[in-house]
N, C-alpha and C positions, 0 to 999 in steps of 0.2 A: 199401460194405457195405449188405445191405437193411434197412429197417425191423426187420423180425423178428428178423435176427441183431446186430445194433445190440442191439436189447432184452435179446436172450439176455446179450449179452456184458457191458452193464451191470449187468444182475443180476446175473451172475457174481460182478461185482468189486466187487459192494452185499454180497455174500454174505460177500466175502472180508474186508471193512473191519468187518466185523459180528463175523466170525471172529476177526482180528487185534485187534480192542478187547477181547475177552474175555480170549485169551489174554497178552495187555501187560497189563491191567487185575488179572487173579490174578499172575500172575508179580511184577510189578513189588510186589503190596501182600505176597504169599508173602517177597521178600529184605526187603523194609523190616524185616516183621516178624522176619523172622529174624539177620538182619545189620544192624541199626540203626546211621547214626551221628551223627542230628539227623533232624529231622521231614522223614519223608517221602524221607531220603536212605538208602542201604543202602552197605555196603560190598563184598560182592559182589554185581552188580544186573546179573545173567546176561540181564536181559529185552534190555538195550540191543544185546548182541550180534544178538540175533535179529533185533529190531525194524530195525537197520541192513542184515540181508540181505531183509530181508519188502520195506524200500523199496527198496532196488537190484533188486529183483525187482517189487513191482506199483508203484511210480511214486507219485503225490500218493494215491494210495487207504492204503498202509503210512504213508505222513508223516502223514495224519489218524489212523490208528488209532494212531501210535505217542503225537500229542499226547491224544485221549481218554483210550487205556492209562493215563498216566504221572497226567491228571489225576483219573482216577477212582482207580485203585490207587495210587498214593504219594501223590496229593493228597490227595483230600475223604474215602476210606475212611483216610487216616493222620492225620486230623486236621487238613489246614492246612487253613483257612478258604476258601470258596469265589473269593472274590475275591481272597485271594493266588493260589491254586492255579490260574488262569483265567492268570494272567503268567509262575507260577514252572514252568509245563509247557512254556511254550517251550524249557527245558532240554532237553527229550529230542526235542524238532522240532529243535532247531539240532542233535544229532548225530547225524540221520539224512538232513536235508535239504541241511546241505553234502555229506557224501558223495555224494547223489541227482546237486543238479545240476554237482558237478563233473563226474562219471562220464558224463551224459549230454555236456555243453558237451564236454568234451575226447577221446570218444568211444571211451572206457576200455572193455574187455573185461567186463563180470560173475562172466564165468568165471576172472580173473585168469593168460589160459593165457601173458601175456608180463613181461618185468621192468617194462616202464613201466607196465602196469596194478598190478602188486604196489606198487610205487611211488607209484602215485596212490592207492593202496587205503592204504598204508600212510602216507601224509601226512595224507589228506581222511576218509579211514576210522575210523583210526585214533585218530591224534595231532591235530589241529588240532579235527575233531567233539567228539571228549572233553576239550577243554581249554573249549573257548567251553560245552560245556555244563554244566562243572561249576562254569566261574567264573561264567556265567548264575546257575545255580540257586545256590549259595553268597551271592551276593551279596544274590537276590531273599529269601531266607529273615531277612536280615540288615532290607534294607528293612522286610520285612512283620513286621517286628519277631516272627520264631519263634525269633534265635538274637541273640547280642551279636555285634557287629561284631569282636572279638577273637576268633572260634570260625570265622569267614568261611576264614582260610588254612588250617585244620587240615580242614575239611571239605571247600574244594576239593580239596584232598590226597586226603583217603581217597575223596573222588568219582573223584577223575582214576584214581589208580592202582587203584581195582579196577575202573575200565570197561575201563582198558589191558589190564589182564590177562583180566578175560573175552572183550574183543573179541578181542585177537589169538588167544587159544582156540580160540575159537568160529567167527567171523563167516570167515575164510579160509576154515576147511574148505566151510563151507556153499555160503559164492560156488564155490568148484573143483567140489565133486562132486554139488550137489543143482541147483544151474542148471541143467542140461541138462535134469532131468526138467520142473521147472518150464514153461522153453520149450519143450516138445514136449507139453506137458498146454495149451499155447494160452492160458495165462494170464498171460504176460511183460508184463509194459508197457516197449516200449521207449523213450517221450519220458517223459512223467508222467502222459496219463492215458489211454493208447491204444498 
């Protein structure tokens, strides 16, 4: 690739992580607010869906917008303290970035067009991203003393299962029927950041 278009294409995808923090960043503080179920956590939190097809789509550029997102709108605009919120965002990096590099390692489809990709979509996608992220962020809240250690399993709970239910929603259709344009618009990242 030349210089020139080297450049183009970085900026592109400086363009897109610019993009994608904004819209994680309202989204993410829009459910808190609206769907509260402890600081900083929502009960339906429609962003994660997204933000898990944004990464399966641009690569480590979606993983940082999805940790910024999660830190600026459910973190520091919901009130948790900076320095919890800088730990407690790895929540929404671990359920986008196991999806990432399973998808990439096991050389899963995007598009989900076979059973083994629905498969891996639906173990690493699905159910194991939304478990480590909720039990991450439940626990860290508890840590960073925002919640009593006895409120940790009621709020993994209302974390887990309404990421399940928006992801499976959401995040399917997206990977089937908007992939395509994505990669034909020259913006895919097929490893993480290329």
């Amino acid at each position: 690739m030349r210089s020139s278009a080297k450049h183009k294409w970085l900026g592109t995808h400086l363009l897109i992580l610019a993009l994608l923090t904004i819209v994680h960043s309202f989204l993410a503080r829009l459910a808190v607010s609206a769907y509260p179920i402890a600081p900083g956590v929502a009960a339906i939190y429609f962003s994660v869906a997204l933000m898990i097809a944004f990464t399966l789509w641009f690569g480590a550029w979606g993983a940082i917008a999805t940790y910024l997102g999660c830190f600026i709108g459910s973190g520091v605009l919901s009130g948790i303290p900076i320095e919890t919120s800088s730990y407690w965002s790895l929540a929404d990096l671990w359920q986008v970035l196991i999806p990432l590099i399973v998808f990439r390692r096991l050389g899963a489809d995007v598009n989900l067009r076979t059973k083994r990709d629905l498969l891996i979509f639906l173990v690493f996608g699905w159910a194991l991203n939304n478990l480590v992220g909720a039990s991450w962020g439940a626990t860290i809240l508890a840590v960073g003393r925002l919640v009593q250690w006895n409120e940790v399993s009621g709020i993994l709970a209302g974390w887990f299962a309404g990421n399940l239910i928006v992801t499976i929603a959401i995040t399917p259709l997206l990977l089937r029927f908007v992939t395509p344009y994505i990669q034909r618009a020259g913006v895919y990242v097929r490893r993480y950041w290329s």
